[in-house]
MDTraj code that builds the backbone (N, CA, C; nanometers):
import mdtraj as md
import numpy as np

residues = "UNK UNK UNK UNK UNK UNK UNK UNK UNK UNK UNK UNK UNK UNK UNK UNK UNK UNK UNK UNK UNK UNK UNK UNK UNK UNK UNK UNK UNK UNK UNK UNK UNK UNK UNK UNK UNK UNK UNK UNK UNK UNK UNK UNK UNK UNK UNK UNK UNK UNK UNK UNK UNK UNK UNK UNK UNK UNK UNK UNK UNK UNK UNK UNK UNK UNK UNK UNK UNK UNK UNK UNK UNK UNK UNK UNK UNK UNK UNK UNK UNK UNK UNK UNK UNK UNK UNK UNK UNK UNK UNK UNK UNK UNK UNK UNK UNK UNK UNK UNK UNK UNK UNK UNK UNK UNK UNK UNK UNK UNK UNK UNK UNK UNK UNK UNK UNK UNK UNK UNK UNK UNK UNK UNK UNK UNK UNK UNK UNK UNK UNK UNK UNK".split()
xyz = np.array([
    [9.9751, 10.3963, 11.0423],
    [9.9323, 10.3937, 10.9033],
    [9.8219, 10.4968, 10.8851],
    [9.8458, 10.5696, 10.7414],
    [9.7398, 10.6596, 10.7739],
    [9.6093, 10.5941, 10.6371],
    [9.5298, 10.7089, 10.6357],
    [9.4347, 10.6438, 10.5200],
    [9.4400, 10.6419, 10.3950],
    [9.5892, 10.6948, 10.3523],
    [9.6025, 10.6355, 10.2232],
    [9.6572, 10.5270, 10.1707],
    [9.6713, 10.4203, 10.2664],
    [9.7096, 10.3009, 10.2486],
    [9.5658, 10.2059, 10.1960],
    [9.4848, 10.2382, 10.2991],
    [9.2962, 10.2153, 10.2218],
    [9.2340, 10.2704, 10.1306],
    [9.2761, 10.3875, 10.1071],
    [9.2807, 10.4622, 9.9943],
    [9.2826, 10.3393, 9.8907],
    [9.4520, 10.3337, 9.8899],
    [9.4924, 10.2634, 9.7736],
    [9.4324, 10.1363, 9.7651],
    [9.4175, 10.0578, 9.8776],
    [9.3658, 9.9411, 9.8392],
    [9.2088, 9.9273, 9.7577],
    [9.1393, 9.9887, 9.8361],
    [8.9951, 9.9576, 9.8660],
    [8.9718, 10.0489, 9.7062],
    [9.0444, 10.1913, 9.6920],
    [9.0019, 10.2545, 9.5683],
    [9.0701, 10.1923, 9.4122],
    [9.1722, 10.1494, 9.4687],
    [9.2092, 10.0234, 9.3360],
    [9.0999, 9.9559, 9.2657],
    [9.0417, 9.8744, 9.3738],
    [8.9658, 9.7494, 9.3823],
    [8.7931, 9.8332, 9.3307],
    [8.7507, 9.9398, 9.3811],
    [8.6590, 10.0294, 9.3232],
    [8.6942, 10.0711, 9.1879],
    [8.7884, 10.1187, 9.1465],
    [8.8266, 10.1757, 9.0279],
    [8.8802, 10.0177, 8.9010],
    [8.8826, 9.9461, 8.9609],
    [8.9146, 9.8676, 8.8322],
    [8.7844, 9.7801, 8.7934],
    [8.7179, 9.8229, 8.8931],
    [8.5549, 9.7520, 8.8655],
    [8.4441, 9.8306, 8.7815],
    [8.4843, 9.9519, 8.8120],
    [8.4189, 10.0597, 8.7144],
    [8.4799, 10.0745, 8.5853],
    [8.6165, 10.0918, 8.5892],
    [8.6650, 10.0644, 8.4516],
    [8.6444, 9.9467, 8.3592],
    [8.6431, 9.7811, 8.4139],
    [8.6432, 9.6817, 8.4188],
    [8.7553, 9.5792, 8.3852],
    [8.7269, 9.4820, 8.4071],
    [8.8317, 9.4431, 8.4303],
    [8.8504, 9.3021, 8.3037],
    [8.9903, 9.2657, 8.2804],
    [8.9955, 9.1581, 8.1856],
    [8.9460, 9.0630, 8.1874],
    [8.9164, 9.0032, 8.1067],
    [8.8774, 8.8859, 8.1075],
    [8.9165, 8.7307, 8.0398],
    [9.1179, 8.7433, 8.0605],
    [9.1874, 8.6486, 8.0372],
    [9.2307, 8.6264, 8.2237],
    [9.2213, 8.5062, 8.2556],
    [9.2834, 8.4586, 8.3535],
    [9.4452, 8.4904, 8.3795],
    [9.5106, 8.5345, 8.4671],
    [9.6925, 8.5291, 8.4843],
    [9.6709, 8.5094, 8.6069],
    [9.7769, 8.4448, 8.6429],
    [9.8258, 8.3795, 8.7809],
    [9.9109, 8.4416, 8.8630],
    [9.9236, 8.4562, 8.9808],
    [10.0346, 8.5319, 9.0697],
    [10.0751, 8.3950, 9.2259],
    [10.1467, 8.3846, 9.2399],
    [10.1758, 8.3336, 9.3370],
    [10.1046, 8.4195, 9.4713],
    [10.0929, 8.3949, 9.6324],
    [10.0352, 8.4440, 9.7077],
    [10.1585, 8.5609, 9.7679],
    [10.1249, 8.7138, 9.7847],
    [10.2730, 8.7227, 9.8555],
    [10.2522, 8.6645, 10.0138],
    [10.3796, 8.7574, 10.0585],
    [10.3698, 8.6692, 10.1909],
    [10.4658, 8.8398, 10.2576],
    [10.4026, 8.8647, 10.4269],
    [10.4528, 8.9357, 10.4557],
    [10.5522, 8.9600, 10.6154],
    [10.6919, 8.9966, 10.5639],
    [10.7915, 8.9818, 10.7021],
    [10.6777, 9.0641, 10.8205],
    [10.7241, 9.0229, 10.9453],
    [10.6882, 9.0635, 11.0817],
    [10.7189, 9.2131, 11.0591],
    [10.8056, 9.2640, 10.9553],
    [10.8792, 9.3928, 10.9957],
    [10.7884, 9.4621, 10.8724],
    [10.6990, 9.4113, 10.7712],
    [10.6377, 9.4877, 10.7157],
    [10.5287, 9.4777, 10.8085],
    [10.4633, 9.3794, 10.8608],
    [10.3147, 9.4320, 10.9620],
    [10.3526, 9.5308, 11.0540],
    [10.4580, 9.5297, 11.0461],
    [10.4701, 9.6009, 11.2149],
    [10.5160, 9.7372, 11.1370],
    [10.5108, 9.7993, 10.9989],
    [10.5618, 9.9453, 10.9379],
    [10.3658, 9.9911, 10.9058],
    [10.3570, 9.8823, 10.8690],
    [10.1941, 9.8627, 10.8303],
    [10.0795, 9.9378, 10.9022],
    [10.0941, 9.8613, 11.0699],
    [10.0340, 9.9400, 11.1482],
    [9.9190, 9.8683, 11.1208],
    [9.8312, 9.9336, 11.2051],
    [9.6902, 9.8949, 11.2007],
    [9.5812, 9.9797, 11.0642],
    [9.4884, 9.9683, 11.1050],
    [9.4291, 9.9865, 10.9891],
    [9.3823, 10.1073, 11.0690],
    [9.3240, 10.2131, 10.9622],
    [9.2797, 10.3709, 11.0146],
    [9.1191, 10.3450, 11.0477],
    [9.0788, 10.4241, 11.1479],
    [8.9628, 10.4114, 11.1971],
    [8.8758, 10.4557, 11.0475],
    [8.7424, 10.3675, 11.0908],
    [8.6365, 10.4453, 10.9556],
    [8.6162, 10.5774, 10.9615],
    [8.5907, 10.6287, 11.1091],
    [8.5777, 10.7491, 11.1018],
    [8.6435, 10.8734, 11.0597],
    [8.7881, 10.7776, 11.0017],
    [8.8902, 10.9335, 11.0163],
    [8.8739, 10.8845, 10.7856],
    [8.7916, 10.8670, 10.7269],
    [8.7779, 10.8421, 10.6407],
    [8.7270, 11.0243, 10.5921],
    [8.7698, 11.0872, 10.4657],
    [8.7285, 11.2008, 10.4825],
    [8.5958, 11.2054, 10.3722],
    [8.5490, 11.3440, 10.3968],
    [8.4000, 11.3482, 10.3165],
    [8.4538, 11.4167, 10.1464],
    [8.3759, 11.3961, 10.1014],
    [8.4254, 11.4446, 9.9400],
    [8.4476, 11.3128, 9.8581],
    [8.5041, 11.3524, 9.7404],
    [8.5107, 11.2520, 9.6511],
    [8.6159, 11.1316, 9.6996],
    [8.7291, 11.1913, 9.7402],
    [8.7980, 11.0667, 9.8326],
    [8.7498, 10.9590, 9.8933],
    [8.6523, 11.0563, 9.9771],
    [8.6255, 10.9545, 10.1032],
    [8.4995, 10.8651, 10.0200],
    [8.3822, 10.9041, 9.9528],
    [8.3168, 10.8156, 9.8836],
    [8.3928, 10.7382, 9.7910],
    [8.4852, 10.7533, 9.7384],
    [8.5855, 10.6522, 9.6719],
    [8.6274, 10.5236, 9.7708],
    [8.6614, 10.5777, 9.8625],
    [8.6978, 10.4791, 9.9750],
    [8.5638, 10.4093, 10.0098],
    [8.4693, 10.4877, 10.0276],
    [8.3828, 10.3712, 10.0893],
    [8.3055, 10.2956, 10.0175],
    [8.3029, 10.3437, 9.8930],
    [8.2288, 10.2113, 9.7802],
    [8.3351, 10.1300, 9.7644],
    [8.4284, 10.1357, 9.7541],
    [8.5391, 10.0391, 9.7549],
    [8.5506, 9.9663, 9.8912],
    [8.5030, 9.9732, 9.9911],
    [8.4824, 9.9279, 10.0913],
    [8.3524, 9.8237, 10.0758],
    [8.2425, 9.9030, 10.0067],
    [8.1238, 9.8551, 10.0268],
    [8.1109, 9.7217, 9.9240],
    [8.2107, 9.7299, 9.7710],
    [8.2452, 9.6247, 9.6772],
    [8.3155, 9.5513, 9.7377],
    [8.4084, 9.5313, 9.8341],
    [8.4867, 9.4655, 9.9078],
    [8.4064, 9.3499, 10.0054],
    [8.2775, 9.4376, 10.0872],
    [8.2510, 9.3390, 10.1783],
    [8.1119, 9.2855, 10.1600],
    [8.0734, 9.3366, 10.0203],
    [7.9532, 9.2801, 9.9574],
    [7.9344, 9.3033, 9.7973],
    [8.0509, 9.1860, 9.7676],
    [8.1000, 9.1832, 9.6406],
    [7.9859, 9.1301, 9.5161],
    [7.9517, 9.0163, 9.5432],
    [7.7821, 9.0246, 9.4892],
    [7.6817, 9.1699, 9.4381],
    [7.6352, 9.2106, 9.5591],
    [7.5558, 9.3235, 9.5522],
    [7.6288, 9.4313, 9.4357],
    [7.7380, 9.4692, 9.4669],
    [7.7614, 9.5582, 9.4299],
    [7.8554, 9.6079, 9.3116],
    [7.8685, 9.4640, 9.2812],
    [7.9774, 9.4278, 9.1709],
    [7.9598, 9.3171, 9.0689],
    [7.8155, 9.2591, 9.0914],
    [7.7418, 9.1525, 9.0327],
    [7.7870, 9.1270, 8.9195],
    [7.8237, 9.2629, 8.7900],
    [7.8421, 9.2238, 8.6657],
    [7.9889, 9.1668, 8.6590],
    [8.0920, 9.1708, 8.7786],
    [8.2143, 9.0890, 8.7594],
    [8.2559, 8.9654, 8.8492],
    [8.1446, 8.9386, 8.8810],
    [8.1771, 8.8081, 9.0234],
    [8.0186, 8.6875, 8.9117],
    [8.0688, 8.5667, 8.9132],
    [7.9890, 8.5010, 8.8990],
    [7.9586, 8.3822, 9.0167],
    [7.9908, 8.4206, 9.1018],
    [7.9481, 8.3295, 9.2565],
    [7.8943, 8.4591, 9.3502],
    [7.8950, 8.3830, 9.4811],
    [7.8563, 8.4570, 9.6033],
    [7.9596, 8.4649, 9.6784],
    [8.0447, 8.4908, 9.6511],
    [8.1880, 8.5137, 9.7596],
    [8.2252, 8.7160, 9.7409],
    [8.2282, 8.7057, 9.8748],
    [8.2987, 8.8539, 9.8861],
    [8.4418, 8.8545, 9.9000],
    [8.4977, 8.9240, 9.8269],
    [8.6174, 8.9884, 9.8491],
    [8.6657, 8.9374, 10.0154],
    [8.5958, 9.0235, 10.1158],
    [8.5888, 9.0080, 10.2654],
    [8.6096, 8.8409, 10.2738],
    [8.5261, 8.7055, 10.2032],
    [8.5429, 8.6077, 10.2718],
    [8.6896, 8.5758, 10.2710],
    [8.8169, 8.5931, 10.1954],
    [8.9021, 8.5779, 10.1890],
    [9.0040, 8.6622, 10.2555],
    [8.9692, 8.7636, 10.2622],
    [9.0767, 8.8999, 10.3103],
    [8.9273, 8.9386, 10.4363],
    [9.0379, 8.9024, 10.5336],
    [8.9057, 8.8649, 10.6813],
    [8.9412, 9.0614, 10.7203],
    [8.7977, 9.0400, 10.7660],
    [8.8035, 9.2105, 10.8076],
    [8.8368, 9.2998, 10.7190],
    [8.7542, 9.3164, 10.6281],
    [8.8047, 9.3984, 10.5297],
    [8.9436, 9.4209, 10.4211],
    [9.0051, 9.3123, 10.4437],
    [9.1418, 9.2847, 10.4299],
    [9.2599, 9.3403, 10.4960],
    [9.1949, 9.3895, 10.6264],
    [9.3084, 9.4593, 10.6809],
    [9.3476, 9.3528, 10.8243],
    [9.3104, 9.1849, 10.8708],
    [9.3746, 9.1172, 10.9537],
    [9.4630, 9.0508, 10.8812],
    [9.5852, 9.0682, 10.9597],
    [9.7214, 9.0318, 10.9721],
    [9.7058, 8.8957, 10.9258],
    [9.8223, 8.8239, 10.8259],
    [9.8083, 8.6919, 10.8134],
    [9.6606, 8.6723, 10.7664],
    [9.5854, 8.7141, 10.7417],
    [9.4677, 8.6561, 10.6721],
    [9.4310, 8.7319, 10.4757],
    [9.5361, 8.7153, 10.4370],
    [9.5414, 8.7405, 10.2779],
    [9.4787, 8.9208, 10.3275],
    [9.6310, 8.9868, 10.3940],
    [9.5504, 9.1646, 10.4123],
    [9.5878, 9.2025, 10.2821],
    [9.5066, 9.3011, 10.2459],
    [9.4936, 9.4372, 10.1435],
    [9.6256, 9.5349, 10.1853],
    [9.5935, 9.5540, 10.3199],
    [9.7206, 9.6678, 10.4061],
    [9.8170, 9.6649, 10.2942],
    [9.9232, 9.7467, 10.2741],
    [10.0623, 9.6974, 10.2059],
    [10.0541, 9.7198, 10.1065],
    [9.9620, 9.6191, 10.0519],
    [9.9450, 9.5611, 9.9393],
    [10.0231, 9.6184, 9.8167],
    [9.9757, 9.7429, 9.7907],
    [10.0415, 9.8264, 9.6654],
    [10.1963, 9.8321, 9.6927],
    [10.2652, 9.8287, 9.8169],
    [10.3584, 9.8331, 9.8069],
    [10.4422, 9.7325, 9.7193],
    [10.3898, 9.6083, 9.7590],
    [10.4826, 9.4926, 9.7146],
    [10.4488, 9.4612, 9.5557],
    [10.3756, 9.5523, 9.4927],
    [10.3979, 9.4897, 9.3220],
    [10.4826, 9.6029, 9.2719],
    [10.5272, 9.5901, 9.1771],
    [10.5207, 9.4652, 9.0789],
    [10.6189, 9.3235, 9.1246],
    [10.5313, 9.2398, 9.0766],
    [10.6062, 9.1259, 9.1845],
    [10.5929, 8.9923, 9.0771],
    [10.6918, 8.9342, 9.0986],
    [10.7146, 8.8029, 9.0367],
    [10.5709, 8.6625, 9.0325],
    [10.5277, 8.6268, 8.9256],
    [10.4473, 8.5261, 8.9414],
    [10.5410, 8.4227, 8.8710],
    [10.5312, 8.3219, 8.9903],
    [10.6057, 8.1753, 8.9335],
    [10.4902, 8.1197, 8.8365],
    [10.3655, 8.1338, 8.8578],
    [10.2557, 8.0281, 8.7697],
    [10.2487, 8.0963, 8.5988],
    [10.2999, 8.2481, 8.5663],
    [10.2658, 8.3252, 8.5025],
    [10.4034, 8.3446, 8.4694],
    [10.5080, 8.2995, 8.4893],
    [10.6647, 8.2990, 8.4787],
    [10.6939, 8.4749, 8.4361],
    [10.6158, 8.5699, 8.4842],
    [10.6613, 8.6972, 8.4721],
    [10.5737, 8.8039, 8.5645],
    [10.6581, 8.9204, 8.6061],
    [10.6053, 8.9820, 8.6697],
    [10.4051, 9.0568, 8.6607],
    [10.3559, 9.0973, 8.7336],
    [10.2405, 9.1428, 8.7271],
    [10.2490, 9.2354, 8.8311],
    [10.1202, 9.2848, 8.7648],
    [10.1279, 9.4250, 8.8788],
    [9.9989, 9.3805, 8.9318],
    [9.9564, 9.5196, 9.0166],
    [9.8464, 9.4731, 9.1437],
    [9.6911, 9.4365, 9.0233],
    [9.7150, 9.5241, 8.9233],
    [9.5606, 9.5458, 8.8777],
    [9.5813, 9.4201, 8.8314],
    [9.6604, 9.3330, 8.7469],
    [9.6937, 9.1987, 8.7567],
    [9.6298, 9.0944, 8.8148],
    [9.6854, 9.1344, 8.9293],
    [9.5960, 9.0247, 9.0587],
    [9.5431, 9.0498, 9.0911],
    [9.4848, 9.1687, 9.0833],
    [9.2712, 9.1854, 9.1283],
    [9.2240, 9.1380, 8.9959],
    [9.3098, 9.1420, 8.8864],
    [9.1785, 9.1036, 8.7704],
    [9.1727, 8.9366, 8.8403],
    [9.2988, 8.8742, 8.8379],
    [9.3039, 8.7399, 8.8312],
    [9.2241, 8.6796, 8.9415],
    [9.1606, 8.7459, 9.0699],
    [9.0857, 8.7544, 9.1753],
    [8.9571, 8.7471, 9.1334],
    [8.9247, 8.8096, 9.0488],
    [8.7783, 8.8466, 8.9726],
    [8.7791, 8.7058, 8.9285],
    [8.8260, 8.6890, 8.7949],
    [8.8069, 8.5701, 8.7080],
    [8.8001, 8.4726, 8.7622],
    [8.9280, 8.4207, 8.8429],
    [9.0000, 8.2710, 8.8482],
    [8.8963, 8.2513, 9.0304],
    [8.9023, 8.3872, 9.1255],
    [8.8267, 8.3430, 9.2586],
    [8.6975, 8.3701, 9.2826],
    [8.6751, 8.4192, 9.2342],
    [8.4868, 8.4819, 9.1911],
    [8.4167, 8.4693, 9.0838],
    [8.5032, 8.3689, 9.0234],
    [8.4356, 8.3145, 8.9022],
    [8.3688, 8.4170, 8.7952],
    [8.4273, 8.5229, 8.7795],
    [8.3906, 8.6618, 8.7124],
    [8.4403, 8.5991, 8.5589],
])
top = md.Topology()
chain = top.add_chain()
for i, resn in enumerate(residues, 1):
    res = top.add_residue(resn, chain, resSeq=i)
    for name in ("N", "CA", "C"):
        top.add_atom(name, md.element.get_by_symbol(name[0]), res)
traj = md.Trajectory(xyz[None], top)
């Protein structure tokens, strides 16, 4: 896996916080991922191979809103939960609600929301409904 898979995640999750985000609740079911997507997935890219320029600071405030969601994102979280307590390791361990992927699998069906949503979808609904934003 290379680093635009963190790219996408981590700069999603940066970029819809700066833009901001809704503030109607929608629901998504959890996805769930085959052995044969972790294993296309790969591991996660070292920090270091993160590049310098506007990219790579994209990536790492989106990193830094991720694993200290409070601090750095205060005006859309109304608790003390990081992003990180849920999506363990940055959201990139296996089976523990990963980020990895992620963009791949929307737009995707919500049974609670009886219609599809896309990713910015379920980061808003993350904000509101799990961080009490």
């Amino acid at each position: 896996m290379n680093i635009c898979v963190m790219v996408m995640a981590w700069g999603t999750c940066a970029a819809l916080l700066v833009v901001g985000c809704s503030r109607h609740p929608k629901t998504a079911v959890k996805p769930t991922y085959s052995q044969a997507q972790l294993a296309e997935w790969g591991s996660p890219p070292d920090l270091d191979t993160i590049p310098p320029g506007p990219t790579g600071d994209s990536v790492r405030l989106g990193r830094h809103i991720f694993d200290e969601t409070p601090k750095y994102a205060s005006a859309y979280v109304g608790n003390k939960l990081n992003c990180n307590d849920c999506h363990i390791q940055s959201g990139t361990m296996p089976k523990a609600s990963p980020m990895v992927g992620l963009p791949g699998i929307f737009p995707l069906y919500s049974k609670r929301a009886k219609r599809v949503i896309s990713l910015k979808d379920r980061l808003n609904e993350c904000f509101v409904r799990s961080e009490n934003g």
